[in-house]
C-alpha positions in Angstrom: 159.9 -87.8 -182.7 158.7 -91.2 -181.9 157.9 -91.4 -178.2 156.6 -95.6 -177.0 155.7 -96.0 -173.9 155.4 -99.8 -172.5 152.7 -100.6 -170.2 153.3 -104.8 -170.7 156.2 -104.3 -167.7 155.2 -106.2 -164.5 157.7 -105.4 -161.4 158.7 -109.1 -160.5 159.3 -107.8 -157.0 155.6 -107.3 -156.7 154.2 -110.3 -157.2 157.5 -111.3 -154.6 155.7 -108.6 -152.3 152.2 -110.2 -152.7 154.0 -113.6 -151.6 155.3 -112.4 -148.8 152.6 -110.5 -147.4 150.7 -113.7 -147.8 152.5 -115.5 -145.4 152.8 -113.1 -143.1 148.6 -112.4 -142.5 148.3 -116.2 -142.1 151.2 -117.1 -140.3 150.9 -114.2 -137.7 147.4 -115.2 -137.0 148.5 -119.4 -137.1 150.9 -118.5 -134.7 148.7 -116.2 -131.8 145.3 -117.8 -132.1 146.3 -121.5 -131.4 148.6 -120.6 -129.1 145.9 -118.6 -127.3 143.8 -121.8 -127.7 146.5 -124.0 -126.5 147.1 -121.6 -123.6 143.2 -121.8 -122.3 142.9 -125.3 -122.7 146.1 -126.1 -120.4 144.2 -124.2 -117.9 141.1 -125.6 -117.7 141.9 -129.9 -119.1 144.0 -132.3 -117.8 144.5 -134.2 -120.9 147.2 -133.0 -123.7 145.0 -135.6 -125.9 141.7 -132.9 -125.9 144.2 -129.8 -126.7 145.6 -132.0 -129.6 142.2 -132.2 -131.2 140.8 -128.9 -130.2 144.0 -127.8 -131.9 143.9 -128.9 -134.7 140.4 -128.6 -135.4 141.2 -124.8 -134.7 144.2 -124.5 -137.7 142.0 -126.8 -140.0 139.0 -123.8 -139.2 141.4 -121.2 -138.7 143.5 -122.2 -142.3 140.0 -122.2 -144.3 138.5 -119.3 -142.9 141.7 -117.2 -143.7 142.6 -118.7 -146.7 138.6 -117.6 -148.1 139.5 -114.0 -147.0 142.6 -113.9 -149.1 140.7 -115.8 -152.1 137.7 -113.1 -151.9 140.1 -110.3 -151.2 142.1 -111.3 -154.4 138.8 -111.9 -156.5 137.7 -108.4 -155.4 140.7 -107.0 -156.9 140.4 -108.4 -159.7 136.9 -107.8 -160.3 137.6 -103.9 -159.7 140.2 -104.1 -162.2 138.0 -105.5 -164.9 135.2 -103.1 -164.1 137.5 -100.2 -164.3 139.3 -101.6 -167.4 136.0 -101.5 -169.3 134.4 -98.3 -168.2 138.3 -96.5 -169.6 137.5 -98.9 -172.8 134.2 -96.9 -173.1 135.8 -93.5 -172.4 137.9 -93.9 -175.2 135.6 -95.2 -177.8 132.9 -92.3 -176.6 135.1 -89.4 -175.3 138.2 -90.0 -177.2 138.9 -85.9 -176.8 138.8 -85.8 -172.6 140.7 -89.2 -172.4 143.7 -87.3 -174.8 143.7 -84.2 -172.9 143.7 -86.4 -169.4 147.3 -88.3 -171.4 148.9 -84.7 -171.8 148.3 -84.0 -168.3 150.4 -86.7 -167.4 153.1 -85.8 -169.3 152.4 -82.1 -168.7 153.3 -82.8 -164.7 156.3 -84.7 -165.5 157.5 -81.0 -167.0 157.9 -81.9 -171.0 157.5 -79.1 -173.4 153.8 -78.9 -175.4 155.6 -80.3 -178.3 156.9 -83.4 -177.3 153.4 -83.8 -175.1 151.2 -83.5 -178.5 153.4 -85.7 -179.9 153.6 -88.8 -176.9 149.6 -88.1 -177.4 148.9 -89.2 -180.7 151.8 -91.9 -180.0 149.7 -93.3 -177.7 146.3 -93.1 -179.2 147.3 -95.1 -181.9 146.8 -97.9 -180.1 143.9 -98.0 -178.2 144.8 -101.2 -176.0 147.9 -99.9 -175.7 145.9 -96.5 -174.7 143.7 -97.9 -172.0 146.1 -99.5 -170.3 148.5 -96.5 -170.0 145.3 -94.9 -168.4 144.6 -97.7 -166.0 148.2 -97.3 -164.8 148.9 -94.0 -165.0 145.6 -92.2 -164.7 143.6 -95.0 -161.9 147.0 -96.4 -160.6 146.3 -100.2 -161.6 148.4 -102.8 -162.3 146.7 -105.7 -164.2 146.4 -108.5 -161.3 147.6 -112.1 -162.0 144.6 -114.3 -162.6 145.4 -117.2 -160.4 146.1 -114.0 -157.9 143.1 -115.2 -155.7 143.7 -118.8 -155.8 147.6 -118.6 -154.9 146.3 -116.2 -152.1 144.2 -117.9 -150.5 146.6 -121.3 -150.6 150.0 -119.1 -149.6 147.6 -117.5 -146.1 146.2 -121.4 -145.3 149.4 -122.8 -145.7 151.2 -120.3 -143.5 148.6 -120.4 -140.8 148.8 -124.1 -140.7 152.4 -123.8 -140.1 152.5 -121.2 -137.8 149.6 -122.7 -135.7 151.5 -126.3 -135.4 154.5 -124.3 -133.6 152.9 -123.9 -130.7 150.9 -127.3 -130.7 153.4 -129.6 -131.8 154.7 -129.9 -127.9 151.6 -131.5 -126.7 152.1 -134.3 -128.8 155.6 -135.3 -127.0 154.5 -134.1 -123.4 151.4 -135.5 -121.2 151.0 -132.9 -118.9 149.2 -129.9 -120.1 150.6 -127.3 -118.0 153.7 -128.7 -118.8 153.6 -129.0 -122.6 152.6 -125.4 -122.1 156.0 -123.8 -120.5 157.8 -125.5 -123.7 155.0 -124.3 -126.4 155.5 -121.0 -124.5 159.2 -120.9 -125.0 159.3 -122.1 -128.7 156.5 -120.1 -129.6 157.3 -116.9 -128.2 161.0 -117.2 -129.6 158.9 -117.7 -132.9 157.0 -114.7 -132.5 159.8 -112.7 -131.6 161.8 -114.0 -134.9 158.6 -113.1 -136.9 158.0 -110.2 -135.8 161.3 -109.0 -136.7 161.2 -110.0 -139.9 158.4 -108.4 -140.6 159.4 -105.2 -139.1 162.5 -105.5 -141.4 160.3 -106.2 -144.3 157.8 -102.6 -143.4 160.5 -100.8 -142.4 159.8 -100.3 -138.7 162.7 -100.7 -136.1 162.8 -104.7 -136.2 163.9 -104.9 -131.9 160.5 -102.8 -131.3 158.7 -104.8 -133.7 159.8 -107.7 -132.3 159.2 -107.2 -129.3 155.5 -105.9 -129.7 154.3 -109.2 -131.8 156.0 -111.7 -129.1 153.9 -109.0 -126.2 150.5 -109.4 -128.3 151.0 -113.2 -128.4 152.2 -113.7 -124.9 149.1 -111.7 -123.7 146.4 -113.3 -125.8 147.7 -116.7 -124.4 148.2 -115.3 -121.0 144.3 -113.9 -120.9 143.5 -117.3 -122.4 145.0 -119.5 -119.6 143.7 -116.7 -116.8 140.1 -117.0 -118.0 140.4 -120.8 -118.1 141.4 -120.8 -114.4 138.9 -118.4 -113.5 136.2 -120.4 -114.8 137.7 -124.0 -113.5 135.9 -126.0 -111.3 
């Protein structure tokens, strides 16, 4: 019986999945935390001119610092995968024996008979490439991570908090009055928030109306606090 088992598949979906949870770290905070700046600022200036640059300074801060995370976070994947992938290189060259019986025990939970599991065995320690990344999938539950994974990270988060964090700026540039470019920021962003956040909830699987409405709550009260403490403090 000749038994192959591929480990070259990668689930296109995935990397789909990586995209899109990209874009939903950076454009969730893009959207709050200007808005929450925009918000304090209308409170406490009455020029639409200092928002604008506070602004924008904020997303061109705000884009880096979160676009970093996602790099590091993507390099530290990818670093663990390495490390692990040459440690099960080792284990194979030095405790060939262990790694087999480690193989059958995958095969002996998926409830074949001890024929067929000696025999997907030896299938499999022919090739020891082959080998170690059946373990590193099947053993350590690792998938081999794009290489440009960090880099596309960290530009998919900046972009989308860039984005998100000109929605509720962008009236300020049309409208003089601070307090008034607010009430339409307000409207457009929390409509935004709400749209986002049931997306989102669609895309986790929680009830998008609730979802919705918790991320357009968490928005409207960070910009709510923000404008409060700015009034507090005015003099």
């Amino acid at each position: 019986m000749n038994v192959q088992v591929n480990t070259d598949h990668t689930e296109e979906h995935l990397e789909s999945a990586e995209w899109l949870r990209d874009v939903v770290i950076g454009m969730s905070d893009g959207l709050t935390v200007p808005f929450a700046l925009a918000a304090g600022l209308s409170g406490a200036v009455q020029s639409t001119g200092i928002i604008i640059i506070a602004g924008i300074a904020e997303i061109a801060a705000g884009s880096i610092a979160m676009g970093l995370g996602g790099y590091l976070a993507g390099k530290t994947e990818i670093d663990h995968y390495n490390s692990e992938l040459k440690r099960e290189h080792e284990e194979v060259e030095l405790v060939p024996e262990k790694e087999k019986e480690e193989v059958r025990g995958f095969f002996e939970n998926l409830g074949l008979s001890k024929e067929v599991q000696d025999k997907a065995v030896e299938e499999i320690a022919r090739d020891k490439q082959k080998w170690v990344d059946f373990m590193m999938k099947h053993e350590l539950g690792l998938d081999k991570p794009d290489p440009g994974r960090a880099a596309k990270s960290a530009l998919n988060i900046g972009l989308s908090y860039v984005i998100g964090g000109l929605v509720p700026l962008s009236p300020y540039f049309f409208i003089d009055t601070p307090v008034e470019a607010l009430k339409i920021s307000s409207i457009v962003t929390l409509i935004c928030l709400f749209a986002f956040g049931y997306f989102k909830s669609r895309m986790t699987g929680v009830a998008p109306l609730a979802g919705a409405l918790k991320v357009m709550l968490i928005g409207a009260a960070a910009a709510s606090a923000a404008f409060g403490v700015a009034k507090i403090f005015e003099r």
